[in-house]
C-alpha positions in Angstrom: 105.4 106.7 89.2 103.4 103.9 90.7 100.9 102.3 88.5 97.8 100.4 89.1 95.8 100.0 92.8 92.3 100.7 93.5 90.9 104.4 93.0 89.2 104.6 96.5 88.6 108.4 97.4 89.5 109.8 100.6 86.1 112.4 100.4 83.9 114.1 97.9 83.6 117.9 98.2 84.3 121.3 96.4 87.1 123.8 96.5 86.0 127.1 97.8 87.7 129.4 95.1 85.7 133.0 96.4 82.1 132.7 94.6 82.7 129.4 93.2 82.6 126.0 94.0 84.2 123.6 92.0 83.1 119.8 93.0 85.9 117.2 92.7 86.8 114.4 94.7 89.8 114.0 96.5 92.8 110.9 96.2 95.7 109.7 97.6 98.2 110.9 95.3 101.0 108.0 97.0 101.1 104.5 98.2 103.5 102.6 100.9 106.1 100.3 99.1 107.4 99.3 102.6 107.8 95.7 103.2 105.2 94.4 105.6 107.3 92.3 108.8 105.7 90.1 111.4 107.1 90.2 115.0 107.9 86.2 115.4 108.4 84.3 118.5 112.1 83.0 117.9 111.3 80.2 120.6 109.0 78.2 118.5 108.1 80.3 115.2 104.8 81.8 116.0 103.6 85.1 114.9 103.2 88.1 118.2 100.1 89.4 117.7 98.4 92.4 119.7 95.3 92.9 121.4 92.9 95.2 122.8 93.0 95.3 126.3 90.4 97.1 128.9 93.2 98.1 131.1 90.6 97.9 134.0 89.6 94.2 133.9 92.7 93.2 131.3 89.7 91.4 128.8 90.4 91.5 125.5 88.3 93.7 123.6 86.5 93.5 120.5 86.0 96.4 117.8 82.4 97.1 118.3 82.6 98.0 121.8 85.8 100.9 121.2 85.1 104.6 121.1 86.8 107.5 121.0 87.1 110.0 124.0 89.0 112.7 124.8 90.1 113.4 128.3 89.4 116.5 129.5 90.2 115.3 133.4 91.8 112.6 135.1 89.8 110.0 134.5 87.0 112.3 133.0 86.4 111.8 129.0 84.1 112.6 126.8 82.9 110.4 123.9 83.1 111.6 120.1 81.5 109.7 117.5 82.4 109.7 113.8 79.2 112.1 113.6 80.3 114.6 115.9 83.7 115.2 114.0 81.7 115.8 111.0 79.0 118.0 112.4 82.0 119.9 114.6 82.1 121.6 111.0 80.4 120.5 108.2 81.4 122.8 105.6 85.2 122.5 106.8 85.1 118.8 106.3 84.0 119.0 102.7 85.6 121.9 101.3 89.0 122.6 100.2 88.7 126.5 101.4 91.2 129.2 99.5 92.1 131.5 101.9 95.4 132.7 99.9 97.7 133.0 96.9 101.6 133.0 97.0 104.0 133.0 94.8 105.4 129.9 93.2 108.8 129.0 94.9 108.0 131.4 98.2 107.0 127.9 99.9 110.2 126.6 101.5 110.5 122.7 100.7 110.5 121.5 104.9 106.9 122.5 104.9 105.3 120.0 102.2 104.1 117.0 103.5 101.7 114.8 101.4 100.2 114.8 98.1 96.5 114.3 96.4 94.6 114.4 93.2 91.9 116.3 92.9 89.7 115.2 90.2 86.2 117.3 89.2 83.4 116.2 88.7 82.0 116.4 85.3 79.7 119.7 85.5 82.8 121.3 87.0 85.4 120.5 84.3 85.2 124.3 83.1 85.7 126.1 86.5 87.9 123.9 87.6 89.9 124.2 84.5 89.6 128.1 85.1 91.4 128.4 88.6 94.2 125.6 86.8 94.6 128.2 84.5 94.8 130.9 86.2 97.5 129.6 88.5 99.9 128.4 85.8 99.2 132.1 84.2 99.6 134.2 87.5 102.5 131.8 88.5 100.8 131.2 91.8 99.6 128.3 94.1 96.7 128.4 96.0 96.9 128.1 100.2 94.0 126.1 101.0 92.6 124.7 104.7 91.2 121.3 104.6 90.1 118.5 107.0 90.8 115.0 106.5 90.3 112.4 109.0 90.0 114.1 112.2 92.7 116.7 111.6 92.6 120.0 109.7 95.4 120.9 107.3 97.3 123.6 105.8 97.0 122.6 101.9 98.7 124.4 98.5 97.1 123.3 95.0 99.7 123.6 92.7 99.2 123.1 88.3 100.9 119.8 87.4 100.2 119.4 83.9 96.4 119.0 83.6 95.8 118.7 87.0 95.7 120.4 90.4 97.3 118.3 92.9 97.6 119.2 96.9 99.8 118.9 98.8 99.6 119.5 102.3 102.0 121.3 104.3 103.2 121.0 108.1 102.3 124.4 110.0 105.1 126.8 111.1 105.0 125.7 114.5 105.5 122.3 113.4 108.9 123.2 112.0 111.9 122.8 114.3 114.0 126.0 114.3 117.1 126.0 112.1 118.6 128.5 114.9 119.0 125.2 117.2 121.3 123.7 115.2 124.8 124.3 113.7 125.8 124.9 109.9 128.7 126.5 108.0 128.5 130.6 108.0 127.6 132.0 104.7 130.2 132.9 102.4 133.7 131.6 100.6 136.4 132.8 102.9 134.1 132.8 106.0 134.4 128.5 105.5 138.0 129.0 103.7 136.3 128.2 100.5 138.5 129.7 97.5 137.5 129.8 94.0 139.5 126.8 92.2 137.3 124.9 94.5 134.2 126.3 93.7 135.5 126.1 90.1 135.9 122.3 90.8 132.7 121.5 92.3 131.0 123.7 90.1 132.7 121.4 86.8 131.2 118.1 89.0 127.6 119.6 89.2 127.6 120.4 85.2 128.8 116.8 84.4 126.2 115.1 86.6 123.4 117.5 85.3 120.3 115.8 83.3 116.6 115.8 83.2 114.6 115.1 85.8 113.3 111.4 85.5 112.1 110.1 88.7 111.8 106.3 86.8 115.2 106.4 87.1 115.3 106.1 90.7 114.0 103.2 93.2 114.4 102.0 96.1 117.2 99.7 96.3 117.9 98.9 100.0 114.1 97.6 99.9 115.2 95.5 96.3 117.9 94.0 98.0 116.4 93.2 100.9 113.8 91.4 99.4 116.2 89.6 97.5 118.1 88.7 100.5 114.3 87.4 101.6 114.0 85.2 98.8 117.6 83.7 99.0 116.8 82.6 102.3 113.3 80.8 101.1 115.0 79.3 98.6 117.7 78.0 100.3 115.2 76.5 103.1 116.2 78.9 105.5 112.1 80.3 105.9 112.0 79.2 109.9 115.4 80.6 110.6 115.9 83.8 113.1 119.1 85.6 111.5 121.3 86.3 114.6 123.3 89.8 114.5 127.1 89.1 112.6 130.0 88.9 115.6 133.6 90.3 114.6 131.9 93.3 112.2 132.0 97.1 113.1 129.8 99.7 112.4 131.0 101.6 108.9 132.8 104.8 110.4 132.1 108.1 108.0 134.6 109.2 106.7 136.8 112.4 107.2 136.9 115.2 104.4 140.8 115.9 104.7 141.4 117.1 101.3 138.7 118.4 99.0 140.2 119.3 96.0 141.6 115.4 95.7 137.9 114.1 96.7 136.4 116.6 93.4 138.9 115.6 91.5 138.5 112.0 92.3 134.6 112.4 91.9 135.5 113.7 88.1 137.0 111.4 87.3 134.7 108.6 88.4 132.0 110.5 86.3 134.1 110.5 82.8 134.9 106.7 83.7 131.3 105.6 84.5 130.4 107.7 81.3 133.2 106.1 79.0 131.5 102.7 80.6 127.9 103.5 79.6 128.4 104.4 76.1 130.3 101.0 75.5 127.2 99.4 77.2 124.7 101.1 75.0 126.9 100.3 72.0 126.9 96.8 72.2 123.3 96.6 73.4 122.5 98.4 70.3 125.0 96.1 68.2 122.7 93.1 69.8 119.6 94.2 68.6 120.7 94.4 65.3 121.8 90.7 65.0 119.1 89.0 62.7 117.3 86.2 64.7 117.2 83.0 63.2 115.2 80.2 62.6 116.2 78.3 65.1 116.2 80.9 67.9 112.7 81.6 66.6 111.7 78.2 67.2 113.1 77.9 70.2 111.5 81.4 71.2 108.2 79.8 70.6 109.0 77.4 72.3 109.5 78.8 75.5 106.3 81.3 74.6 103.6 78.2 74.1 105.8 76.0 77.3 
């Protein structure tokens, strides 16, 4: 997980659990790690910038002079101020309103969308601690509506440890049907599946099994591209415009001809890589034992106090 950033709060509010209200305030619960491009002028260097343009008179615009309107006709719109999408429903854009409880699991993964802490306020750590509870003990999650911005959601709180976090989900009709599309018919002999292959794959999914440890993974395309970013500054190459490679072709994917080589193969790559990391962790292990000496002490200080 992401550490660090500033704690800024999207809204203060309560969660609507029937009778009660339990005050808490709600956070982002993820941050971009995208890098940030500019759009440059290849001709001479200079950053593209955009405007704001009154498409009537083609002026630039400046920020204290842009509303928003909704057009209701050609050329008809009405204005809405930041006011009028709060009074539109006060109590919607403040509370985190429990309309349901489902089951834990019944929520198919295509529908969550993004998460948030909520965090109570201090006269509400009991009740909040109560519906926490009472979710982890029932096994439920709690469907919620909630506005944020302009827009109102479809929300679950799920128990993560001591927290409830939501997580807000897409609505069904925002959910392309799987009917449109085309995938493999249910069943082994239906795909000409048979059971030594199953048997294989099955063997493959054991082996690779662990626990769950998302600090494990990270982005690498973005790792190497920044490193790729740095090469370049380093090598004076900062003003540059890297034109497309001539003579290279598109990766092709490749065909599955035969499966039972590509599991076996797949095997064993895992027992090599294995084989590979225990030698690794034996001779980092062997290095930490080596007694430092004087001099590398010295010279450890050295670099420390440099």
């Amino acid at each position: 997980m992401a550490r660090g950033g500033s704690k800024r709060a999207v809204w203060k509010g309560d969660i609507a659990f029937g009778l009660v209200n339990i005050p808490i305030t709600l956070y982002p619960g993820s941050s971009a790690s995208e890098l940030d491009f500019d759009l440059i002028d290849q001709r001479d260097m200079a950053p593209v910038g955009y405007r704001r343009i009154n498409k009537r008179t083609g002026k630039e615009m400046t920020e204290d002079n842009i509303v928003k309107g909704y057009r209701y006709e050609d050329d008809q719109y009405v204005i809405m101020s930041d006011e009028d999408f709060k009074q539109a429903n006060v109590e919607a854009t403040q509370t985190v309103d429990i309309v349901a409880f489902v089951r834990e699991g019944q929520i198919e993964p295509y529908y969550y969308d993004t998460p948030y802490y909520l965090e109570p306020s201090k006269r509400a750590r009991k009740s909040y601690a109560l519906l926490r509870e009472t979710l982890r003990q029932t096994k439920k999650v709690a469907v919620a509506h909630v506005v944020l911005r302009t827009k109102q959601h479809l929300a679950v709180l799920i128990p993560v440890d001591a927290m409830l976090l939501l997580i807000t989900l897409r609505y069904a009709h925002e959910i392309r049907s799987p009917e449109t599309f085309h995938f493999p018919e249910l069943g082994l002999k239906k795909v000409g599946l048979n059971e030594r292959e199953i048997g294989m794959a099955t063997r493959l999914v054991e082996d690779m099994t662990e626990e769950w440890d998302p600090r494990q993974y990270h982005d690498t395309y973005r790792e190497d591209l920044l490193a790729r970013v740095r090469a370049k500054v380093k090598a004076g190459r900062s003003a540059v415009v890297t034109q497309p490679e001539e003579g290279k072709e598109p990766r092709r994917s490749a065909e599955i001809i035969d499966l039972m080589s590509l599991l076996k193969g797949s095997l064993k790559g895992k027992e090599g890589s294995d084989t590979a990391r225990k030698k690794k962790t034996t001779a980092r292990s062997e290095s930490s034992r080596r007694r430092t000496t004087p001099e590398d002490a010295g010279s450890s200080r050295r670099r420390k106090h440099a």
